[in-house]
C-alpha positions as CSV (number, residue, x, y, z in Angstrom):
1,X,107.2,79.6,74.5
2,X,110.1,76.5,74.6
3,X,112.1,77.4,77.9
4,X,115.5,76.7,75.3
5,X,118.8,77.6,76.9
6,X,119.0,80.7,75.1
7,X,115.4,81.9,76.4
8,X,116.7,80.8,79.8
9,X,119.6,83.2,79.7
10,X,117.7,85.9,78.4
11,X,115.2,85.5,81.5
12,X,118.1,84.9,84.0
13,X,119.6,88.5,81.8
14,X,116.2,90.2,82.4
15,X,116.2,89.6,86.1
16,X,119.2,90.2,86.8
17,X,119.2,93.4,85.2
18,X,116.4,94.6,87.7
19,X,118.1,93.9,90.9
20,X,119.2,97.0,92.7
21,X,122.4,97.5,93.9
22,X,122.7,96.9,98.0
23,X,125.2,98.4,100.4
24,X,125.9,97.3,103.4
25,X,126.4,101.0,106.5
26,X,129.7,100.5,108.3
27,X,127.5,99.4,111.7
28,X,125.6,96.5,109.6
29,X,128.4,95.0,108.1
30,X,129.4,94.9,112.1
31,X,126.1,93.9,113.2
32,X,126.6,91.0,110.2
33,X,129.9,89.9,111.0
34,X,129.1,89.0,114.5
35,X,126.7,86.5,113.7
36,X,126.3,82.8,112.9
37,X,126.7,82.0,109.3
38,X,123.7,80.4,108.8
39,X,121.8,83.9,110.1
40,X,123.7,86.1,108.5
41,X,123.2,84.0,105.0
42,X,119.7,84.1,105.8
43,X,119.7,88.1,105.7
44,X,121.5,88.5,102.9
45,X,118.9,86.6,101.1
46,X,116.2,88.2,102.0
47,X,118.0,91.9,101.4
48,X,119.0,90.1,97.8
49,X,115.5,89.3,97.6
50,X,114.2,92.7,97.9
51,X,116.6,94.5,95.7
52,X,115.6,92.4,93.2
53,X,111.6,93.1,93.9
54,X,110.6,89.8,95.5
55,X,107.8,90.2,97.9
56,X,109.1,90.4,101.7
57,X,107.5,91.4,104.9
58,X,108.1,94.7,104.8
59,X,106.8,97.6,106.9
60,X,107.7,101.3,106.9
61,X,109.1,102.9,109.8
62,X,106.7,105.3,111.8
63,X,107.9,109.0,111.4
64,X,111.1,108.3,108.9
65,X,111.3,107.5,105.2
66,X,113.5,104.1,106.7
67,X,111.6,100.4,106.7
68,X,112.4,97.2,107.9
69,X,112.4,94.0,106.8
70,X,111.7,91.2,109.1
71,X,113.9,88.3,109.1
72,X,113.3,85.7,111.4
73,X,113.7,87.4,115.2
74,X,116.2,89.8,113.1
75,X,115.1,93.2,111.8
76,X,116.8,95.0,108.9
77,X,116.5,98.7,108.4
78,X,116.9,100.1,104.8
79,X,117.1,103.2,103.0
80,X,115.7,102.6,99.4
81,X,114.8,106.7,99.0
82,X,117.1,106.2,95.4
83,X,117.8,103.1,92.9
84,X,120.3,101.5,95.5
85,X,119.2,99.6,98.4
86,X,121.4,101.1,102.0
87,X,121.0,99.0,104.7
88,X,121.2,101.0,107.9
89,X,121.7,99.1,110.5
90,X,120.0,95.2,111.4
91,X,119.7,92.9,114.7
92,X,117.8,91.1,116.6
93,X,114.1,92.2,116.8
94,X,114.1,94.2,120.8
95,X,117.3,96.2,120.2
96,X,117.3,97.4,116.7
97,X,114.6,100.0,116.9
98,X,116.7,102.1,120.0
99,X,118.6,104.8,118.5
C-alpha cells in the first residue's frame, strides 16, 4: 500500500475515530493546574495516549474498579468502567493513593 495523502488521512481518520473521550474531575483539573507546564503536558499525553489505546503502564487498583497510570513520580487515577475515560484525581506518587 502507497502511504498517498489521501491513505494518510484516512489512517489519521481511523485513529482518531478510536480515541475515547477524556474528562478531567473538578480535583484533577486542580491537581493539574498547580503544576509545571512541562509535567502537566506530560500527563496529558500519556491520559491522550490511553484513550486512544496506546500501551501505558497501567495497573488496577486493589479492591476498586479505579487504575492508575504511572507517569513519571506522578500517578493518575481513572475511571474507564464506560466508553469515556474520567480521570479521578492525579499527583505525585506518596500522596495520591490517601483518600
Amino acid at each position: 500500500m502507497a502511504f498517498t495523502t489521501l491513505n494518510c488521512f484516512r489512517i489519521a481518520l481511523g485513529y482518531i475515530a478510536m480515541m475515547k473521550p477524556v474528562i478531567y474531575s473538578k480535583s484533577a483539573q486542580k491537581s493539574l493546574s498547580r503544576m509545571q507546564p512541562k509535567r502537566q503536558f506530560a500527563i496529558k499525553a500519556k491520559v491522550s495516549a490511553f484513550a486512544r489505546g496506546e500501551s501505558v503502564d497501567l495497573k488496577r487498583l486493589a479492591g476498586t474498579a479505579l487504575v492508575r497510570i504511572r507517569v513519571g513520580n506522578d500517578r493518575v487515577i481513572i475511571d474507564e468502567q464506560t466508553n469515556l475515560v474520567v480521570v479521578i484525581d492525579l499527583g505525585p506518587r506518596g500522596g495520591i493513593y490517601k483518600e
